[in-house]
C-alpha positions as CSV (number, residue, x, y, z in Angstrom):
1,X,272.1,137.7,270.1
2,X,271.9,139.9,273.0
3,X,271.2,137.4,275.4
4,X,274.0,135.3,274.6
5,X,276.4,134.9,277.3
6,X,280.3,135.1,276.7
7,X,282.5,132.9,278.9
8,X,285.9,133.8,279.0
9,X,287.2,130.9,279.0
10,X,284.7,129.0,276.6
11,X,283.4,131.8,274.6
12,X,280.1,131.9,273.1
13,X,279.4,128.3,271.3
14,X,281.6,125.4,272.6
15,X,281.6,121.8,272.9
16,X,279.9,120.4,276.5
17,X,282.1,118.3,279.3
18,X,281.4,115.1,280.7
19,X,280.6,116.5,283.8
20,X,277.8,118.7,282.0
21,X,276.5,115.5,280.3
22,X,276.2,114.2,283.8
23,X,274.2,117.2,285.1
24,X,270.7,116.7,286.0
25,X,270.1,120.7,286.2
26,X,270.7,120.0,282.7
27,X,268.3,117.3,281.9
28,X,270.9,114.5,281.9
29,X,271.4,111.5,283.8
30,X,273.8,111.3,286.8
31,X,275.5,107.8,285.9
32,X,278.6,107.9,284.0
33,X,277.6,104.6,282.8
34,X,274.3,104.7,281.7
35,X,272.3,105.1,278.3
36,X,270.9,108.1,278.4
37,X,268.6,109.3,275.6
38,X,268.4,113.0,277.2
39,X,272.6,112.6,276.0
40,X,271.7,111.4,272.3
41,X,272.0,113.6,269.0
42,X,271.2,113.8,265.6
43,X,273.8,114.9,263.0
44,X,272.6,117.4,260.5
45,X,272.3,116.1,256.8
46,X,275.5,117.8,255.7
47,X,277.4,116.2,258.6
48,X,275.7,112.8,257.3
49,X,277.4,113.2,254.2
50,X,280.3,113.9,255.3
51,X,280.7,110.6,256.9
52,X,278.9,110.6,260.2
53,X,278.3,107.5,261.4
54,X,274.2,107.3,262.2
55,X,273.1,104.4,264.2
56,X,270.7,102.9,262.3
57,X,268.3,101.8,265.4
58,X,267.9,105.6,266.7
59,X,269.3,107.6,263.9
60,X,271.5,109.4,266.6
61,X,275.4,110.0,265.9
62,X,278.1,109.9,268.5
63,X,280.0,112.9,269.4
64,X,283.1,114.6,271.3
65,X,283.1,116.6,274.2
66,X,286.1,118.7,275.6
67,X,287.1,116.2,278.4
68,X,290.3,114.8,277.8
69,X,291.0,111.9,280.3
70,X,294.8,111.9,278.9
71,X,296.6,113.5,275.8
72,X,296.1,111.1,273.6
73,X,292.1,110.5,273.8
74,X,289.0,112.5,274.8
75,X,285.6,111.3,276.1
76,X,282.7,111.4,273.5
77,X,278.9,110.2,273.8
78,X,278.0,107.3,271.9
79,X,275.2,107.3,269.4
80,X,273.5,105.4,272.7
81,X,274.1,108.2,275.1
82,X,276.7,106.4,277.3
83,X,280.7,107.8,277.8
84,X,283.1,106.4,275.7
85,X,287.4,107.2,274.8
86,X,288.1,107.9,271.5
87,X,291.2,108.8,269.7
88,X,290.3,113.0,268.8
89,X,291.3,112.2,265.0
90,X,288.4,109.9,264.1
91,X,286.5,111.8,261.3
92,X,283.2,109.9,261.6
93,X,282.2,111.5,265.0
94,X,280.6,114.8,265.2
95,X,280.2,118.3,268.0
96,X,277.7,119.4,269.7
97,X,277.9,122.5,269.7
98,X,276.5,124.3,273.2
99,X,276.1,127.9,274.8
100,X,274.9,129.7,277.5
101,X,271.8,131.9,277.5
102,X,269.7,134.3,279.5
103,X,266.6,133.4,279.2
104,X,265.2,136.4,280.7
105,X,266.3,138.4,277.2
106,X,264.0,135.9,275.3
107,X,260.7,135.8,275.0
108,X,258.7,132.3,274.1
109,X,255.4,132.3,272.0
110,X,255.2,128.2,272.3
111,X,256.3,125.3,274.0
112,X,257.6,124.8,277.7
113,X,261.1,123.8,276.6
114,X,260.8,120.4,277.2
115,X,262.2,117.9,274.2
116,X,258.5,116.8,274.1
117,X,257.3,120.6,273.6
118,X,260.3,122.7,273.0
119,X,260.4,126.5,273.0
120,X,259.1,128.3,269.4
């Protein structure tokens, strides 16, 4: 917990921008309007339930992020990993939730924190 950062203006946890999604210090691809699989996510099983929608070729869900190009709609991330505009009252996209550590606090037995071999 102690290496947690807190933002004042995002807190601890929060939901990522486009801008981050298009950060490749981050992992991600530049292009707005590319597929990116770095940008793709899997919902949890309760979230499933719910009524998530899962593409059935990747198993990955689309979710929001906290860009709003106007007030009526905010950006999200398609089950594909490209930008889309959705209305923020659809119920069968999910979060991803996000926050900033220090990763000099943590210390890694495994892994290199790749997606292939990720920190344990």
């Amino acid at each position: 917990r102690k290496a947690i950062y807190d933002s004042d203006s995002l807190g601890q946890v929060f939901i990522l921008s486009q801008s981050e999604l298009r950060n490749a210090d981050y992992g991600f691809s530049t292009k707005e309007d590319k597929k990116d699989k770095q940008r793709c996510a899997k919902g949890t099983t309760l979230a499933v339930d719910e009524g998530l929608y899962v593409n059935d070729d990747n198993q990955c869900s689309t979710y929001y992020t906290r860009t709003a190009p106007n007030n009526k709609n905010v950006t999200s991330v398609t089950s594909e990993g490209s930008f889309s505009i959705v209305k923020p009252t659809r119920q069968d996209i999910g979060v991803r939730p996000a926050m900033w550590v220090n990763l000099e606090k943590i210390s890694f037995n495994e892994g290199d924190g790749t997606i292939q071999e990720p920190y344990r």
